[in-house]
C-alpha positions in Angstrom: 102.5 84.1 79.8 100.2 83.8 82.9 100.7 85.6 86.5 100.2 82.9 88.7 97.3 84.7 90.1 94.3 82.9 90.6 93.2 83.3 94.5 91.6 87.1 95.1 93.1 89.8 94.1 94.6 92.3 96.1 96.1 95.3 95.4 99.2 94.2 97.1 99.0 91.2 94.8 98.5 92.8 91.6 101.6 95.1 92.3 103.2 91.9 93.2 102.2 90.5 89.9 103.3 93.7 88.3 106.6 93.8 89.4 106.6 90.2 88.3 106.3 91.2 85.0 108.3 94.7 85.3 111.0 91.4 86.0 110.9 90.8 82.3 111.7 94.2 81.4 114.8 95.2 80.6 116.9 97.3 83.5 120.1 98.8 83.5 121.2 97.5 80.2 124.2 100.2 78.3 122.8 102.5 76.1 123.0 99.6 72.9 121.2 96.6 71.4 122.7 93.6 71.8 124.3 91.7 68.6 122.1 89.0 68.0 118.6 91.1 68.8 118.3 91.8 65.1 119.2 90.0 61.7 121.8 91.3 59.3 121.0 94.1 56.9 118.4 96.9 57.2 114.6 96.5 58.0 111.6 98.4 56.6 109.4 100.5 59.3 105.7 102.1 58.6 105.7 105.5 60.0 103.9 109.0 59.9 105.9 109.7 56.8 105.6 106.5 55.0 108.2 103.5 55.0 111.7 103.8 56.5 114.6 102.5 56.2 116.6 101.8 59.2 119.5 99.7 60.2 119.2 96.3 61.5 121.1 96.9 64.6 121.2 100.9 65.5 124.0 101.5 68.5 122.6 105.1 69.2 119.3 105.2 69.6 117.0 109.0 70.6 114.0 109.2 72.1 111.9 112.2 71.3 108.8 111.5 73.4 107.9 110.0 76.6 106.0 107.1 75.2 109.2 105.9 73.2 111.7 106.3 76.1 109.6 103.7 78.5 109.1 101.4 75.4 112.7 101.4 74.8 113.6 101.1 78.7 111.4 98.2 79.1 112.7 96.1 75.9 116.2 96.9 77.7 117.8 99.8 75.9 118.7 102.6 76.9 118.6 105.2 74.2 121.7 107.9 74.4 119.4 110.7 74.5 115.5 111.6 75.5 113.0 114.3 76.2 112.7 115.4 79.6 109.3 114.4 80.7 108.3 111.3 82.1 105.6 109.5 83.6 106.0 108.4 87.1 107.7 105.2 87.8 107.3 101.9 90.4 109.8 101.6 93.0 112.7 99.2 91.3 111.4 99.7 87.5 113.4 101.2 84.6 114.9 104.5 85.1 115.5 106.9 82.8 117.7 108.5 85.2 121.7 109.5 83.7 120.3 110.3 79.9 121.4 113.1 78.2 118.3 115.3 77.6 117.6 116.6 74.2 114.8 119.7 74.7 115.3 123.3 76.5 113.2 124.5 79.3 110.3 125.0 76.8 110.2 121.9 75.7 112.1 122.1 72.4 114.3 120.6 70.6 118.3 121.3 70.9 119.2 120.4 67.3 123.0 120.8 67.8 122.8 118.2 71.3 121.2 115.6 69.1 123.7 116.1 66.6 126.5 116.3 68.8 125.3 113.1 70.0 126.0 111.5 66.9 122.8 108.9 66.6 122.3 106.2 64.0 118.1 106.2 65.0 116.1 108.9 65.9 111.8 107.9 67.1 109.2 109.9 68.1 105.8 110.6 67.6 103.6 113.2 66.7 100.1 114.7 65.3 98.9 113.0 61.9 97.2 116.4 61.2 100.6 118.0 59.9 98.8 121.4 61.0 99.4 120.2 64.4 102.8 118.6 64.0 105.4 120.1 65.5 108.5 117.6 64.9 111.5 119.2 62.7 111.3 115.7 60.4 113.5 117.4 57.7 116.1 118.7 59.9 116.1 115.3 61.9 116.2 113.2 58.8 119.6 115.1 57.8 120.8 114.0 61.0 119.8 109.9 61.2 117.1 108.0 60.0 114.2 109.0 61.9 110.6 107.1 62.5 108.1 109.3 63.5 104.9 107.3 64.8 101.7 108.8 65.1 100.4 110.5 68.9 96.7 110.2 69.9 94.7 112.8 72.1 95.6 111.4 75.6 98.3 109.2 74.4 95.6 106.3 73.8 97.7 104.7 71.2 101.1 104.3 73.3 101.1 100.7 72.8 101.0 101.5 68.3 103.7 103.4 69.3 105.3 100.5 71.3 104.7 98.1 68.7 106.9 100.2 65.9 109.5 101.0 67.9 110.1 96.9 69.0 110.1 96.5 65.2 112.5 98.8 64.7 114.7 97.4 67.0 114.0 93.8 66.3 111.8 93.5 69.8 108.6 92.6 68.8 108.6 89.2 70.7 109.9 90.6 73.6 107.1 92.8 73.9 104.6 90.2 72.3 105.6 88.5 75.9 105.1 91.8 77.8 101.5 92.6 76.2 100.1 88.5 76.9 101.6 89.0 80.9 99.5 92.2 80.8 96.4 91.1 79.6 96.5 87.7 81.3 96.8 90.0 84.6 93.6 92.3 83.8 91.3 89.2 82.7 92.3 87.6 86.3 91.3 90.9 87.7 88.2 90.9 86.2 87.5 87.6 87.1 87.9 88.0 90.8 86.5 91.2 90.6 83.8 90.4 88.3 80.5 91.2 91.3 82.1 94.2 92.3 82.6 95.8 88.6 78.9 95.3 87.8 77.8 96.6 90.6 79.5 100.0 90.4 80.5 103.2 88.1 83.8 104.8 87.6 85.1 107.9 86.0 88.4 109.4 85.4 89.6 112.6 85.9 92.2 115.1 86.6 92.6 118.5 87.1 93.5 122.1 88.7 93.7 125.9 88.3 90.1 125.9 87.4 89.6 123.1 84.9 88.9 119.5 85.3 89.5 117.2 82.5 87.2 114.0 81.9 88.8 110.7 80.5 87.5 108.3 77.8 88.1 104.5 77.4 90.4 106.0 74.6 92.9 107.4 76.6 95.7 106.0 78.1 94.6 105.4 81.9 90.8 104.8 80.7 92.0 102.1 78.3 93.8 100.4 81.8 90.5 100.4 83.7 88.5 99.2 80.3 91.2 96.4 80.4 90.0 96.1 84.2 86.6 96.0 83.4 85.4 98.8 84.6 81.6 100.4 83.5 82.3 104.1 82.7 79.8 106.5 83.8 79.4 109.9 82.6 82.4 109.0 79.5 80.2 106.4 78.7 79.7 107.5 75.2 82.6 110.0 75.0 84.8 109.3 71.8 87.3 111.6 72.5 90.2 111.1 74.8 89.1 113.7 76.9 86.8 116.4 77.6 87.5 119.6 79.3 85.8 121.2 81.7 85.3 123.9 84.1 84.7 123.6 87.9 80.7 124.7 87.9 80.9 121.2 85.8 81.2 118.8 88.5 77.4 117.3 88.4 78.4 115.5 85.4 79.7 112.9 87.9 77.0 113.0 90.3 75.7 109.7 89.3 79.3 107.9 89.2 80.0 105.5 91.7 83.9 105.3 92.1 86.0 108.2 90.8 90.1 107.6 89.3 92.1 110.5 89.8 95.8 111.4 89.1 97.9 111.9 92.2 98.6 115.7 90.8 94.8 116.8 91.4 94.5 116.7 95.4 93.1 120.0 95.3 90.2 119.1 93.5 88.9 117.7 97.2 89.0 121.4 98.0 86.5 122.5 95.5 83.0 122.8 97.0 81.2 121.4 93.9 83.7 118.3 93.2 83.7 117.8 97.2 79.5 117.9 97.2 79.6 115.1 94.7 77.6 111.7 96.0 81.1 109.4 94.9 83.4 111.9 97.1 80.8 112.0 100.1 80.9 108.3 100.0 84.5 108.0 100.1 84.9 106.6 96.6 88.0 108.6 94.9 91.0 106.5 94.6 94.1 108.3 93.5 97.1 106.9 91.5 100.6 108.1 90.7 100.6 106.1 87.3 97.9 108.3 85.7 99.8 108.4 82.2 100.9 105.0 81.3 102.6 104.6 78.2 103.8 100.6 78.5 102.6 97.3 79.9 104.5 98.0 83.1 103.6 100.9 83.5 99.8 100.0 82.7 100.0 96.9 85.2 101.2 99.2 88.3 97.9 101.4 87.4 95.9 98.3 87.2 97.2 97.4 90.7 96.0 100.9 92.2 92.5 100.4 90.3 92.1 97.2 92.1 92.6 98.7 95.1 89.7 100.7 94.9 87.8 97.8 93.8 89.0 96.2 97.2 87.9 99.2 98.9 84.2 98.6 96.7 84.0 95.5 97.4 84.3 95.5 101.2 81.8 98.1 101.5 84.8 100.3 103.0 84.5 104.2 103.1 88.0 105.0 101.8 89.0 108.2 100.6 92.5 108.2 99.1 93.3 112.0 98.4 96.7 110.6 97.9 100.3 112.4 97.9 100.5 115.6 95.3 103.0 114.3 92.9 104.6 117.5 90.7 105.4 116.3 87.2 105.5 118.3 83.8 102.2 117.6 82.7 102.3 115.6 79.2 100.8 116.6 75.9 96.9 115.9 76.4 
């Protein structure tokens, strides 16, 4: 599926393009799967804890993690119950606004609402060291079949994630359609853009309260500006999906061109040694609300705000873009 992009690209028309495509996601559909989406019987689905069984068409699907809930939004169900976190939206995309939310304050979660709640499919995702996991899989497993998918440092993965959950609901061509729109839209980026990539770096970042945190092609938003065709700089060589740092750590950027930061970090522009930096001088830090995208939507609206730093690049503009602080439960990194 192509955009119908082809003259240059501007921010304006990337969103455009975006929104386009957020056009073939599902949007206010009733919390089921339609009748025909799925053969009769049961399917088979690979997860964390081997094969499972499931049926063919589940009415009652939960969501126990953020990158579930937008898959399952933007394939056009709405699940009867999610987690409360998630990422920042567009303007007229799916909402995950009127479901039943199934963890506490801590982020738990409420065993009796999810039964109570009475679901034939329960997916999620967690750690594959099973030191690290944290998902009652027994106690879930007594309740409805549950697929349990595997989480990433960063959330890298969200679209393996994506990919089992449209199996499991008999969507995989659906979002075969979502994934060729979305790639189709970054190789015209980096075709229009293709002068202004080579000619400059780029980081990502984030960060507060005394840390800074430095992003890899691996994670989420990096794999977006990858997709772009973006050069990183100081992540370069960085396997990991991030790397933490502290404040007096700033000069690792000081020979990045263009710096991504989350919406969430203004204050960063406060701190002396991120402020000194030659990328911030220069005017090159271009925030975006869409720092943690966990779908090809969601992943095309972040393309649209890397672009328009690349505008900015490209026209030799001084545009510093501190951006609006956006407060949002911050996600498992």
């Amino acid at each position: 599926m192509r955009t119908g992009i082809s003259a240059t690209m501007s921010r304006r028309q990337v969103m455009s393009a975006a929104i386009a495509l957020g056009a073939t996601l599902g949007r206010g559909h009733a919390p089921t799967i339609a009748q025909d989406a799925t053969p009769a019987g049961e399917r088979t689905v690979e997860t964390l804890h081997g094969p499972v069984t499931v049926p063919a068409n589940p009415q009652r699907l939960i969501s126990l993690n953020f990158p579930i809930t937008v898959a399952l939004l933007e394939l056009g169900i709405t699940p009867i119950g999610r987690t409360t976190y998630l990422p920042h939206f567009p303007e007229g995309h799916v909402s995950g606004d009127g479901i039943a939310l199934i963890d506490d304050a801590a982020g738990d979660l409420d065993l009796e609402k999810i039964v109570s709640l009475k679901p034939d499919l329960i997916i999620g995702d967690d750690w594959l060291d099973p030191e690290r996991q944290t998902t009652p899989y027994e106690e879930l497993t007594a309740i409805a079949p549950t697929l349990i998918f595997e989480w990433k440092m960063a959330g890298g993965n969200w679209d393996v994630e994506a990919a089992g959950t449209a199996e499991a609901i008999g969507k995989t061509a659906e979002l075969d359609a979502q994934r060729d729109a979305y790639l189709q839209l970054a190789a015209d980026v980096q075709a229009e853009h293709a002068d202004t990539l080579a000619a400059f770096t780029w980081d990502v970042i984030s960060g507060g309260s005394g840390n800074w945190f430095l992003y890899s092609a691996t994670s989420s938003h990096g794999k977006v500006a990858a997709t772009a065709g973006v050069t990183f700089n100081a992540a370069a060589d960085q396997t990991d999906g991030f790397l933490q740092c502290s404040y007096e750590q700033f000069d690792l950027l000081k020979d990045t061109d263009a710096i991504l930061m989350s919406a969430d970090s203004a204050e960063l522009m406060d701190v002396a040694t991120f402020a000194s930096l030659p990328a911030v001088q220069a005017g090159r830090v271009f925030t975006t609300e869409f720092f943690f995208p966990s779908s090809y939507g969601l992943s095309a609206a972040l393309l649209a705000d890397v672009v328009k730093g690349l505008d900015a690049l490209g026209g030799s503009r001084n545009v510093t873009d501190a951006g609006a602080v956006t407060s949002l439960t911050a996600p498992r990194r």
